[in-house]
N, C-alpha and C positions, 0 to 999 in steps of 0.2 A: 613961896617955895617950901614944899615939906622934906627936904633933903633926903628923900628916896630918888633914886638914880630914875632919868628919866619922866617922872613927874611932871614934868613943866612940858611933855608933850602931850600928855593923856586929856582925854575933852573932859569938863567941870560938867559934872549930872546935875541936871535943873530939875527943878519942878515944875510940870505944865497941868491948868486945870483946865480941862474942857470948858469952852464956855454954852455949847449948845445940849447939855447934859444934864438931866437932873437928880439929884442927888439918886444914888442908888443904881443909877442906869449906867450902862455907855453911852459912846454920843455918840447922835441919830436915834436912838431906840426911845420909847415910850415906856411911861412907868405900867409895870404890869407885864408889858411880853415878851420881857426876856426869862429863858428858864432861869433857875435856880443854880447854884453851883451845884457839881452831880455829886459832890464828896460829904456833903456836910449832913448831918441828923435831921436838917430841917428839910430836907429835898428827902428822905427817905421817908421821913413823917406825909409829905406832902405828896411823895407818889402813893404811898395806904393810901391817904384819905381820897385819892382820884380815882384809884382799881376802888376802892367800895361804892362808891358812887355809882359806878356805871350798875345800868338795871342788870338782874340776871346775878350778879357776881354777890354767894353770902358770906366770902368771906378771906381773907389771907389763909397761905398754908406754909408750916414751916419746913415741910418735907418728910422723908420720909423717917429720918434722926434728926430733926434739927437742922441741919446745913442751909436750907434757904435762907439766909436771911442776912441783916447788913447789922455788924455790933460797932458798938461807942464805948468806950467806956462808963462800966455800970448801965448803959443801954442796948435793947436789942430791938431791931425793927424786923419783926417774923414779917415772910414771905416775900421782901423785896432785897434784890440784890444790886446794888450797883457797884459797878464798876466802870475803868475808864471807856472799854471800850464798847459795854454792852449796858442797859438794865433790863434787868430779869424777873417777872411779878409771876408766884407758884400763887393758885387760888384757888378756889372750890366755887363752883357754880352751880347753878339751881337747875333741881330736875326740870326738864322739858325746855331749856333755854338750846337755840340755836350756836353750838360751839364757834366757829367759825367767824360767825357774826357779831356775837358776845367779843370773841380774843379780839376782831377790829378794835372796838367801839374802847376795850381798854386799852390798846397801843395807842391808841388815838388821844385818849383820855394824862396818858402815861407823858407821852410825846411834848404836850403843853409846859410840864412841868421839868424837865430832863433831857437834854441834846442826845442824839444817836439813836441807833436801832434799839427796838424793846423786842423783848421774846418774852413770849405766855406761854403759862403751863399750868394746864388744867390738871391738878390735883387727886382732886374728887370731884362727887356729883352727891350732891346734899339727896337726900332721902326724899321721898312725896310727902306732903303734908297727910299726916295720919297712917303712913307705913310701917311705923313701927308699930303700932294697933292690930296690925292684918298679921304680923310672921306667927308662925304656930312655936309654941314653948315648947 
């Protein structure tokens, strides 16, 4: 009895460890296919490194001041945004790539790593290789 009124009715919290669970996971799931928690630096690191990945895409964007992007302290991850309810990848994509196609292929990409809807936002459109050669001075 910890002589706080009523005490001796409240249920005593245990601790339970899954036993079908491997470290890292919840149980049932497999190590590997659960996303990442959506809050954390390493889930923001690890949706960049997914949006670069996909063909077509050269590169994150931070917007048009800066605002795209998800800060840490003393950290900043330009072009991805998450939040609870959405993540949001701003990026530049290569002249002559199929937009549409491309924005899938990163949601898709995005989605592995991070629960909920993604929205793309095409940025820019990277220059043709050797265009800047051709404009007149």
């Amino acid at each position: 009895m910890t002589g706080e009124p009523g005490a001796a009715d409240r249920p005593v919290p245990t601790e339970t460890t899954p036993t079908d669970a491997t470290p890292g996971t919840s149980p049932g799931t497999s190590p590997g296919t659960e996303p990442t928690d959506p809050g954390s630096i390493d889930t923001a690191y690890a949706v960049a490194a997914a949006v670069r990945a996909v063909p077509g895409v050269v590169g994150l964007h931070g917007g048009a001041f800066g605002q795209a992007a998800t800060y840490y302290p003393g950290r900043t991850v330009s072009g991805v945004q998450l939040r609870p309810e959405v993540t949001t990848v701003h990026l530049v994509l290569a002249w002559g790539v199929p937009v549409p196609a491309t924005a899938a292929l990163v949601r898709d990409a995005v989605s592995r790593v991070t629960h909920g809807p993604v929205d793309v936002v095409v940025e820019d459109v990277a220059d043709p290789v050797g265009a800047m050669d051709r404009r007149v001075t």
